[in-house]
C-alpha positions, -999 to 999 in steps of 0.1 A, spaced: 0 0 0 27 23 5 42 18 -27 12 26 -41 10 59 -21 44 67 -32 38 62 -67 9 84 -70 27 111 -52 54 115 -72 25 111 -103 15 142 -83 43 160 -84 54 154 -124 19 166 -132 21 201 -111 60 202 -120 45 199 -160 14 220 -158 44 250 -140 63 242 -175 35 246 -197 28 278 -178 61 297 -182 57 289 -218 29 311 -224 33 343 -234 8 365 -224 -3 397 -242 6 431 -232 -21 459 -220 -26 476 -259 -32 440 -276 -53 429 -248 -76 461 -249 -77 459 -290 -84 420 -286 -113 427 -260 -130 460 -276 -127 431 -310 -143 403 -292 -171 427 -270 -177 444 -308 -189 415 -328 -203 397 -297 -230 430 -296 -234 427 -335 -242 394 -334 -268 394 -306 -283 429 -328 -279 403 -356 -296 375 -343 -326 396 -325 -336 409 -360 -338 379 -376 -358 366 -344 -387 393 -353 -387 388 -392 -388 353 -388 -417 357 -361 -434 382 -379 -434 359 -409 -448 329 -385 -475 354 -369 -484 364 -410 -491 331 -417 -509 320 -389 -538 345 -386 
């Protein structure tokens, strides 16, 4: 049983020592890209949903017109 204990600890530790490796290998963006990348990202996320809710009331307009 202790073997067993052993071994997962030191599975434990090669994972978190890995996952701290993959870490410092990301680059992360700097303040300007971020804000462009964000302000990108919040900009077609608003046209979509404007997108979206207009072709929800033609389409339901459309159902309501044939219906009555």
């Amino acid at each position: 049983m202790s073997e067993k204990s052993s071994k997962e600890k030191a599975q434990k530790k090669s994972w978190f020592k890995g996952l701290k490796a993959e870490f410092k290998k990301i680059i992360w963006p700097d303040k300007k890209s971020l804000a462009k990348e964000t302000t990108a990202v919040v900009t077609v996320s608003v046209f979509l949903a404007v997108l979206i809710s207009v072709i929800d009331v033609i389409v339901k307009y459309g159902i309501d017109l044939l219906v009555k």
